[in-house]
C-alpha positions in Angstrom: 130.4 92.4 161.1 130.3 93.5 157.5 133.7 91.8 157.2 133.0 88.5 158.5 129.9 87.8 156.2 132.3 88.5 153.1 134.6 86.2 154.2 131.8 83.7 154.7 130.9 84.1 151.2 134.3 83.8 149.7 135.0 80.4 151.6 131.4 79.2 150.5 131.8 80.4 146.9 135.1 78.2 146.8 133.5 75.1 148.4 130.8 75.5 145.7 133.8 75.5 142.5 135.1 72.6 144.2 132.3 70.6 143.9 132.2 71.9 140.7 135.1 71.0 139.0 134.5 67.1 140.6 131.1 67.0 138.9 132.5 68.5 135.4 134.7 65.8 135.2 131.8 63.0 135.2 129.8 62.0 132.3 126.3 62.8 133.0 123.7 59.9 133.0 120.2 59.9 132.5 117.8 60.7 135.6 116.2 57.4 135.3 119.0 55.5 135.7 120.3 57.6 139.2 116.5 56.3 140.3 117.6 53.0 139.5 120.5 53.5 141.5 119.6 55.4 144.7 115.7 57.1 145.0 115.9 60.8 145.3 113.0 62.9 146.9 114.1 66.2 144.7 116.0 66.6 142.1 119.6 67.2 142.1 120.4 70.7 140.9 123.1 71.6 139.1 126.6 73.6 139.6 125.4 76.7 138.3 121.8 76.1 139.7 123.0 75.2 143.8 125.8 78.4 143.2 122.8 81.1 141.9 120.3 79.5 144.3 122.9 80.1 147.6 123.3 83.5 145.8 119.4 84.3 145.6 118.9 82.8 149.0 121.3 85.2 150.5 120.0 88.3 148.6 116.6 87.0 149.8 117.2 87.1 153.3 119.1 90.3 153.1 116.2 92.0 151.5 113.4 90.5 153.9 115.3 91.6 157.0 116.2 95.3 155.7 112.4 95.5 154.7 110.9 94.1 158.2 113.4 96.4 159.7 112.0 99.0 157.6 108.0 98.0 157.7 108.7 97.6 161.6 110.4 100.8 162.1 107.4 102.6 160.2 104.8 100.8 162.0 106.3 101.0 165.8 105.4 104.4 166.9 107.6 106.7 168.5 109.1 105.9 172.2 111.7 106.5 174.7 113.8 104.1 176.2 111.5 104.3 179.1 109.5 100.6 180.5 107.1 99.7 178.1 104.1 100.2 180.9 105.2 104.6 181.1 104.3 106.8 178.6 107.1 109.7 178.0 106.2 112.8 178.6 105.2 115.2 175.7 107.8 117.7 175.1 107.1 121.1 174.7 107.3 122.9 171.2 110.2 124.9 171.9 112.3 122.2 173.3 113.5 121.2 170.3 117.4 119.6 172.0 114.3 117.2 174.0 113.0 116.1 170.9 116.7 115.8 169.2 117.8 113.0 172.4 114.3 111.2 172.3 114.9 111.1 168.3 118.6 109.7 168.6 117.4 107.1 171.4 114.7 105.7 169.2 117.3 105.4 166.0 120.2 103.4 168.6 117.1 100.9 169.2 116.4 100.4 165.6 120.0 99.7 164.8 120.5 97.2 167.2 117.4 95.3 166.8 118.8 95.4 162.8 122.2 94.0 163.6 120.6 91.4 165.5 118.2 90.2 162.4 121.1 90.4 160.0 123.3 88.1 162.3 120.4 85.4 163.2 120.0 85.2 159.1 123.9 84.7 158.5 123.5 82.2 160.7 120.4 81.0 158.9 122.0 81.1 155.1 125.2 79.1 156.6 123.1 76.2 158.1 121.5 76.0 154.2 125.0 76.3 152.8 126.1 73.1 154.6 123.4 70.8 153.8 123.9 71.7 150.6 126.9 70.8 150.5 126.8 67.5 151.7 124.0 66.9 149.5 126.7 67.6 146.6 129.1 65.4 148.0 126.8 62.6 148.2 125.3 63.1 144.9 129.1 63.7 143.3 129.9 59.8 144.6 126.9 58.3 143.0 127.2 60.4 139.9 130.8 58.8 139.5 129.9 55.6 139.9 127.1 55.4 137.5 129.3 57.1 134.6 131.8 54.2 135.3 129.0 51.7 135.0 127.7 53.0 132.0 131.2 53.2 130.4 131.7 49.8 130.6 128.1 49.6 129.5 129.0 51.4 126.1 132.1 49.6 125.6 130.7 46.5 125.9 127.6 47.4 123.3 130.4 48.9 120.8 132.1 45.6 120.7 129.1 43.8 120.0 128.2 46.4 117.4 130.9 45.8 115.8 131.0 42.1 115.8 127.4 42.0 114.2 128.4 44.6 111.6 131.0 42.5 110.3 129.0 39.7 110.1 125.8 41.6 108.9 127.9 43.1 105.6 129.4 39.2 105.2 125.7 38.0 105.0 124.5 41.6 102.5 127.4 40.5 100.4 126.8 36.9 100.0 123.1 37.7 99.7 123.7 40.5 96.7 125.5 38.0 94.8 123.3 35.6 95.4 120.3 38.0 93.8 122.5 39.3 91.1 123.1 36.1 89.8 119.7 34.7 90.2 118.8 38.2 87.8 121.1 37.1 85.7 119.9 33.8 85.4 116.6 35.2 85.5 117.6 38.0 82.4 118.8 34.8 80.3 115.6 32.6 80.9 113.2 35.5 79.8 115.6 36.7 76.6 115.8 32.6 75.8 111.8 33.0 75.9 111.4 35.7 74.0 113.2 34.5 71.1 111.8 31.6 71.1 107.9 33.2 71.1 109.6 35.5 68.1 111.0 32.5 66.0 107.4 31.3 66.7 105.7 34.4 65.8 107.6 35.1 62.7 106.6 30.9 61.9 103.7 31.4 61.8 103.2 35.2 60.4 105.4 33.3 57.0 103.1 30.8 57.0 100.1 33.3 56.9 102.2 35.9 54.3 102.9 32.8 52.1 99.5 32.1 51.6 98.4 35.4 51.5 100.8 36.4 48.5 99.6 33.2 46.6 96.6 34.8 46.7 97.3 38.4 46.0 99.5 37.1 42.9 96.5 35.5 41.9 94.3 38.5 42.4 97.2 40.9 41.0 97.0 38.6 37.7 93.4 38.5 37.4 93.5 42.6 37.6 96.8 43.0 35.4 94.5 41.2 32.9 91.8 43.2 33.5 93.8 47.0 33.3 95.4 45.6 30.0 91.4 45.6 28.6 91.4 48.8 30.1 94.4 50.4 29.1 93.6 49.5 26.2 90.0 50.6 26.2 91.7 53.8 27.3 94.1 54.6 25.1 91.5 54.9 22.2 89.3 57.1 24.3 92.8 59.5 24.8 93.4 59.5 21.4 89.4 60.4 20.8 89.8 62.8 23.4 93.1 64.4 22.5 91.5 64.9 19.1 88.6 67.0 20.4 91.1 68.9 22.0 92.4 70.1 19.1 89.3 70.7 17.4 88.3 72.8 20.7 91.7 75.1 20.7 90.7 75.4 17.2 87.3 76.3 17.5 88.7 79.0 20.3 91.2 80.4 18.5 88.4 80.9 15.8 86.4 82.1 18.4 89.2 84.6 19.9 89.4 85.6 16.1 85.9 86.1 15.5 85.7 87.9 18.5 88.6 90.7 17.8 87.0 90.9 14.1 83.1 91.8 15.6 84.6 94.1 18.2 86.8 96.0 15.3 83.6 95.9 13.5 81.5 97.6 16.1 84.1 100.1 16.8 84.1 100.9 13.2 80.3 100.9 13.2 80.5 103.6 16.2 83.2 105.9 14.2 86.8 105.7 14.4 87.2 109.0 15.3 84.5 109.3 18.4 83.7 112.0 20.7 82.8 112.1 24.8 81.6 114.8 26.4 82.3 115.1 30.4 80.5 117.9 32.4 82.5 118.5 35.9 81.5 118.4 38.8 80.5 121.4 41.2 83.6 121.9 43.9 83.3 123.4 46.5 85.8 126.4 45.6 83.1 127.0 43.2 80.3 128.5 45.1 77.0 128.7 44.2 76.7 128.1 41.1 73.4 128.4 38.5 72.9 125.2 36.3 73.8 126.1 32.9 73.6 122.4 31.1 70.8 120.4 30.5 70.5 116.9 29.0 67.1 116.5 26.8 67.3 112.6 25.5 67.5 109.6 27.3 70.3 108.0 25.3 73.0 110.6 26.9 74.0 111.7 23.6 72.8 114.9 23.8 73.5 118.1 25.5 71.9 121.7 25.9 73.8 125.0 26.7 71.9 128.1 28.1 73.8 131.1 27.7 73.3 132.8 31.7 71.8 136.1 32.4 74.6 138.5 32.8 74.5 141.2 35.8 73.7 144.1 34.1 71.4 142.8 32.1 67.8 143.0 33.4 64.9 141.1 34.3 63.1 141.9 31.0 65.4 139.1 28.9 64.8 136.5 31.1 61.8 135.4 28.5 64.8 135.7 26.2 67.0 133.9 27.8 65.3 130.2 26.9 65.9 130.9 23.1 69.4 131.4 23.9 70.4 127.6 23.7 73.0 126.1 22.5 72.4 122.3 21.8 75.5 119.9 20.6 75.3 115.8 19.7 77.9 113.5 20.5 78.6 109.7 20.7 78.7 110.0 24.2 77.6 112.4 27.2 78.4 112.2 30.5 76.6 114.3 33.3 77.8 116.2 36.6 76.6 113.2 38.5 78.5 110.3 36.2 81.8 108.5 38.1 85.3 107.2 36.7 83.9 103.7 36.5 81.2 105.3 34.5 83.7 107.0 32.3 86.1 103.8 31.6 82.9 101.6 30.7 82.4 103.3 27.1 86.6 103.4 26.5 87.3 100.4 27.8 86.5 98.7 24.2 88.5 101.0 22.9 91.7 99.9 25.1 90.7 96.4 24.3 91.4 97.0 20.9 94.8 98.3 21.4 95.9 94.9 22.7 94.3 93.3 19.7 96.7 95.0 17.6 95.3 98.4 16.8 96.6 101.7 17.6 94.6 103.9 19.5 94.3 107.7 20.9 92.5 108.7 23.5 92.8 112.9 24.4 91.5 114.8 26.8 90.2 118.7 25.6 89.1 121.5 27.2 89.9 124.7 29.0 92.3 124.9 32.4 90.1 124.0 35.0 87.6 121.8 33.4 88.8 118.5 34.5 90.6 116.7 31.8 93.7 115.7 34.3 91.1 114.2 36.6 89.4 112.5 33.8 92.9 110.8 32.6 94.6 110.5 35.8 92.3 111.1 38.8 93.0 112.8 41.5 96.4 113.3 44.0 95.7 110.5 46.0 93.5 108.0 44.2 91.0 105.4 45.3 89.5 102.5 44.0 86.6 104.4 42.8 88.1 107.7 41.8 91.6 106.5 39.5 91.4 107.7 36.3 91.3 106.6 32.6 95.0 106.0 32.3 95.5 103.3 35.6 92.0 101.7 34.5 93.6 101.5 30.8 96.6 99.8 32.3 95.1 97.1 34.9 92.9 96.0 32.1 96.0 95.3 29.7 97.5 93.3 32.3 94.0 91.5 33.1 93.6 90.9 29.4 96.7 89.8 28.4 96.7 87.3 31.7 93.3 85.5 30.4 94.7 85.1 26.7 97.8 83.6 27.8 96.1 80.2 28.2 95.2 80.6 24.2 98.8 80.8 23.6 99.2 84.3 23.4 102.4 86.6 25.5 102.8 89.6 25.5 105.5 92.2 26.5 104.7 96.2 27.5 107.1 98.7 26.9 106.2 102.4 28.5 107.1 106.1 27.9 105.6 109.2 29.4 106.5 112.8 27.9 105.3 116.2 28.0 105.7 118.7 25.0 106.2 122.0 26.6 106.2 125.3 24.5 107.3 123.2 21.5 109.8 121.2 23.2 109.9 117.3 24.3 110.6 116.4 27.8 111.3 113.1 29.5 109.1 112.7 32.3 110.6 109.9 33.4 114.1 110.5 32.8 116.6 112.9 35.3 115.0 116.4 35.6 118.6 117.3 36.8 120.3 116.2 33.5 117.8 116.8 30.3 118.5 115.5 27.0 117.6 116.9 23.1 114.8 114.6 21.8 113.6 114.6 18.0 110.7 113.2 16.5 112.0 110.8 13.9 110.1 107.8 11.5 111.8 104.7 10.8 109.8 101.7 9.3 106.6 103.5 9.1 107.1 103.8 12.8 107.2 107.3 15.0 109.7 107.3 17.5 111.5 109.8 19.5 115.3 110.2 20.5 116.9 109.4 24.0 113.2 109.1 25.4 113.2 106.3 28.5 111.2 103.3 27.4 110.6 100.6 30.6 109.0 96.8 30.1 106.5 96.8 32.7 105.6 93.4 33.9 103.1 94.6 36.1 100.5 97.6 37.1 101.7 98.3 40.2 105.1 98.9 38.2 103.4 101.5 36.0 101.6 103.4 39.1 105.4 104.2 40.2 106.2 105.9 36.9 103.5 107.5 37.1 104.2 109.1 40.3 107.6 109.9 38.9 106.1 111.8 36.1 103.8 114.2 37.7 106.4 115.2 40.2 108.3 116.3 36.6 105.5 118.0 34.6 105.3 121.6 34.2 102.5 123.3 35.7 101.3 127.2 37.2 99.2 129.4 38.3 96.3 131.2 35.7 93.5 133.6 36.2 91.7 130.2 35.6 93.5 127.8 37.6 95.7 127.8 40.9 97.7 124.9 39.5 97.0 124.8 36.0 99.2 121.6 33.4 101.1 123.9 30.7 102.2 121.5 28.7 100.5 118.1 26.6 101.3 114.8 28.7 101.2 112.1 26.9 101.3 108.3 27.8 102.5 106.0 25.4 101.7 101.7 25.8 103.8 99.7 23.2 101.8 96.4 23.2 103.2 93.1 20.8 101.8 89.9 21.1 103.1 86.1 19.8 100.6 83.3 19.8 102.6 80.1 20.2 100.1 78.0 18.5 99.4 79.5 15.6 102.3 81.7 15.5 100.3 85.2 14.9 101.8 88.5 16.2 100.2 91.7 16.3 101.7 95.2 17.8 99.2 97.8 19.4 99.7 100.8 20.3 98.0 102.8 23.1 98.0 107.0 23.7 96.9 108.6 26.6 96.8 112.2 26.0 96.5 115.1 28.8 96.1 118.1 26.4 97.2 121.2 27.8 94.3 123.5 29.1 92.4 125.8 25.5 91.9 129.6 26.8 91.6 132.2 25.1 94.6 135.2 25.4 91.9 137.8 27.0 90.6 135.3 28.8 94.0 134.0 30.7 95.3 137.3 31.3 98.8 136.0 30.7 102.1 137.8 30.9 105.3 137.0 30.3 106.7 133.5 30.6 102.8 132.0 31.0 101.6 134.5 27.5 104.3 132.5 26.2 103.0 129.1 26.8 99.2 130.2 26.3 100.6 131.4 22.4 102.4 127.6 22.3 99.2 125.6 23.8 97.1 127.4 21.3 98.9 127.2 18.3 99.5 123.2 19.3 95.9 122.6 19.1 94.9 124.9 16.4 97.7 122.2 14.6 95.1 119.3 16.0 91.9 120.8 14.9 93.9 121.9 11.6 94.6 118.0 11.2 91.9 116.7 12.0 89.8 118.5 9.7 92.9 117.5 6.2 91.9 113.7 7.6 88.1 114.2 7.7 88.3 116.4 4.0 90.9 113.5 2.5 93.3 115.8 1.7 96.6 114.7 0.5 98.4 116.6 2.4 97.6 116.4 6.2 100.1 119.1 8.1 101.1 116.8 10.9 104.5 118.8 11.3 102.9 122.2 12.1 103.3 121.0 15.4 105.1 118.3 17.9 102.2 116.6 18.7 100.4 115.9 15.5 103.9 115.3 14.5 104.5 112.3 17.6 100.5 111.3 17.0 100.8 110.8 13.4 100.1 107.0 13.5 97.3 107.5 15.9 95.1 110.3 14.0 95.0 108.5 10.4 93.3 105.6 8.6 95.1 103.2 11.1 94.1 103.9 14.0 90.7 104.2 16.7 90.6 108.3 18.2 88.9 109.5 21.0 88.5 112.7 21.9 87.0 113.7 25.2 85.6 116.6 26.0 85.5 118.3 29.7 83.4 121.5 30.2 83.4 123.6 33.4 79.6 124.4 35.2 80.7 127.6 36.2 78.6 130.4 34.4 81.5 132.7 33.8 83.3 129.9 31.9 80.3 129.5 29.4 82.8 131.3 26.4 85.3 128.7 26.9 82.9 126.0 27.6 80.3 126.9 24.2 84.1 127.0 21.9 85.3 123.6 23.0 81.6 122.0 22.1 81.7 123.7 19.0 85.1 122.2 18.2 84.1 119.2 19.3 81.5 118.6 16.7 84.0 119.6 14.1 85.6 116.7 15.1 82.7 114.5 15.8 81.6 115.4 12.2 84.5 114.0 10.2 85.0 110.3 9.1 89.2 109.3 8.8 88.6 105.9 7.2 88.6 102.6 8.5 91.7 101.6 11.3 93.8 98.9 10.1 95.2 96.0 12.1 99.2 96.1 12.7 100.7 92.4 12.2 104.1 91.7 11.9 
């Protein structure tokens, strides 16, 4: 039976390819136009569709008759083959070959009533197999004819296509050149126009420039005329003016001149040789310290020294102790509390004079430790507020020089730096790593010194490089007084000339900035060796000074400047021609008090004498 169905199948599966093939060969039309044609009631399936439909349809059928077969075996209860009316007879628990036949009965029905559903749906799926079919056939016929039809439908439409598309691109031709030379004609018309409003524009614009220049040349004579007055008016005013001009640069030259002469004046009035006294500041390496200077006038000229209470002295000379003042007079005083602008303010006169042609000195004296590098310099790193004497000195120059420069004057700076160290000259801003031999010589009445590095500086910031370069080279140690104390006299040298284009007058000044080396005592240093060598040189150096000094002040006629270098190299700067300042700079610490009460008292040596009246160097 199995057999049969299969070759059922095969023979329907063949009819179905058939068909097939014939409809694959057809060009498909639209639904609506198979409406048209011939109404259908369903709609026609395809190929694939009819072929997996039959297919479904006969897996359907299969599967509902194996599962009523099934459902019906497990409803229908268990029976023999008896009439339907009896009822078998129960078997008895032990007969177990009974129950086996009844069991093999019952299974022989349900086989035969499931061959006999299988065969009636066979017969079932083969009826729906044919109409289907013929439905095919029928449906293959019409589909051929209405693909023929609408062949000749499409052929018929191309050909007309065609014909219009040829005459559509005739007409789109024929129209295009029709446009582009209407734009064309259209393109002439409007340039024709334009040129024409132009030549119309440009008419009338000459009409209106003509009359307008008729009457600007009219206007422009009128004010020619006019200007001539005026120039003419004018050129007497210049000449008025230019001649008040003169008279002005005259008066200020007079001015300038008067000026320099009442400064000199006052500086002579004050002393030429002058003396400041600087009390430093408490540090805080210092300690506690007991206040051993006082300051009795108002006019800072003045200045007290109490000798403290040593430690094994007792309580019973404290009523002594007030007698035991020491009081020294000076032009100027300056307190612990007094600043670097403070300081500059009473010497800046004195630097003003060296650009008006004078030479002047300014030193620094005292003991290791009491400031005097601070005072000339300031400090490592310098601030606004803290530089020292010698970059103040210099950014004035420049300023001054810059604001006479309108009265005609120019000047060029030329500077050196040295140190004299144990009796010998050093370059401080030359190669440390390849010194040279410098002398001290005179030539014209001027001092120079040998192989020593002179630089034009144009401006300060210039300057504040060499003078970097020259503390880097300057000799300094450790003392019993100082951790890093200068062991040699520094000394910073301006060369200042000046031309006055106008009236032709030059002067040459001459500025020194002197950083004496520290004044202590032998006992109180404690040197040995190398540094008891340089204390014997520092003292004998300004022994020389004092020594000097005092020849000046006496008018002896014979001043030793050559006992040592630097009287020798200062000569020009400590006589008749020239403005000196000492400065003085004391320590606050009690146990300095020696040191501190032998520098004041060599101070007013030198406050005491008179070395004439400076002199003006013109060349």
């Amino acid at each position: 039976m199995f057999r049969t169905r299969a070759t059922k199948g095969v023979n329907l599966e063949k009819n179905h390819c058939f068909y097939s093939r014939t409809a694959s060969t057809n060009v498909t039309v639209s639904q609506s136009s198979l409406s048209k044609k011939r109404p259908l009631s369903t709609t026609v399936p395809s190929t694939s569709q009819a072929s997996s439909s039959r297919s479904k349809s006969l897996f359907s059928v299969g599967t509902r008759s194996s599962t009523n077969a099934k459902t019906a075996a497990a409803k229908k209860p268990a029976t023999s083959s008896a009439p339907k009316g009896a009822t078998a007879p129960k078997r008895a628990a032990w007969d177990t070959k009974g129950k086996l036949e009844d069991l093999t009965k019952q299974f022989e029905s349900f086989r035969k009533e499931m061959l006999n559903k299988e065969n009636m749906a066979q017969q079932v799926v083969e009826q729906k197999d044919q109409a289907i079919v013929k439905i095919e056939c029928e449906m293959s016929e019409q589909l051929q004819s209405a693909n023929k039809e609408c062949e000749k439908l499409k052929n018929e439409l191309q050909q007309k296509n065609t014909e219009f598309e040829v005459e559509r691109e005739s007409f789109v031709k024929k129209l295009k050149e029709l446009k582009d030379e209407n734009a064309a004609l259209q393109d002439k018309l409007e340039l024709v126009n334009q040129q024409l409003r132009t030549e119309q524009k440009m008419s009338a614009k000459l009409r209106l420039d003509e009359k307008d220049l008729k009457l600007d040349l009219e206007a422009r004579d009128n004010t020619i005329q006019q200007n001539l007055s005026k120039i003419a008016g004018l050129d007497t005013r210049v000449k008025e003016c230019e001649g008040v001009i003169e008279e002005l640069k005259r008066d200020k030259l007079e001015h300038e001149y008067e000026r320099r002469k009442l400064h000199n004046t006052i500086q002579e009035l004050k002393g030429n040789i002058r003396v400041f006294c600087r009390v430093r500041p408490c540090l805080p390496s210092d300690g506690e310290q007991e206040n051993i200077y006082s300051y009795p006038d108002i006019d800072q000229k003045k200045i007290s020294l109490t000798k403290p209470l040593s430690f094994n002295e007792t309580a019973i000379n404290e009523t002594l102790r007030k007698t035991e003042k020491f009081d020294f007079s000076f032009d100027k005083v300056f307190d612990q509390s007094s600043g670097q602008s403070d300081i500059f303010e009473e010497i800046s006169q004195l630097v003003q004079s060296a650009l008006d042609g004078y030479n002047v000195c300014i030193f620094a004296y005292g003991q290791t430790g009491s400031g005097k590098t601070y005072t000339m310099q300031g400090p490592d790193m310098p601030t606004d507020s803290s530089q020292g004497v010698i970059p103040r000195s210099i950014a004035q120059i420049f300023q001054s020089a810059s604001q006479l420069e309108h009265m005609g004057w120019k000047y060029t700076i030329e500077a050196s730096f040295l140190e004299i160290y144990n009796e010998k000259i050093f370059d401080l801003l030359g190669n440390p790593g390849k010194p040279e031999k410098h002398e001290i010589q005179t030539a014209s009445g001027d001092v120079v010194v040998t192989n020593l590095t002179i630089v034009n500086v144009g401006h300060p910031a210039q300057v504040k490089g060499l003078m970097e370069t020259a503390v880097k080279n300057r000799h300094v140690a450790e003392t019993m007084l100082n951790a890093k104390s200068s062991r040699s006299h520094s000394v910073f040298t301006l060369k200042i000339k000046g031309v006055n284009s106008t009236t032709s007058e030059t002067c040459a000044g001459k500025l020194h900035l002197v950083d004496l080396a520290g004044s202590e005592r032998l006992k109180e240093s404690k040197a040995e060796g190398e540094r008891l060598k340089e204390t014997c040189c520092i003292n004998t150096s300004l022994s020389a000074l004092g020594n000097v000094i005092m020849s000046l002040a006496a008018k002896k006629s014979h001043v030793p400047f050559r006992d040592s270098k630097l009287t020798y190299l200062l000569q020009n700067s400590l006589g008749g021609n020239s403005k000196t300042l000492m400065f003085i700079n004391v320590s606050p610490r009690e146990e300095h008090f020696s040191e501190s009460i032998n520098s004041l008292r060599f101070a007013t040596k030198v406050n005491n004498c008179s070395i004439g009246t400076a002199k003006k160097v013109i060349k």
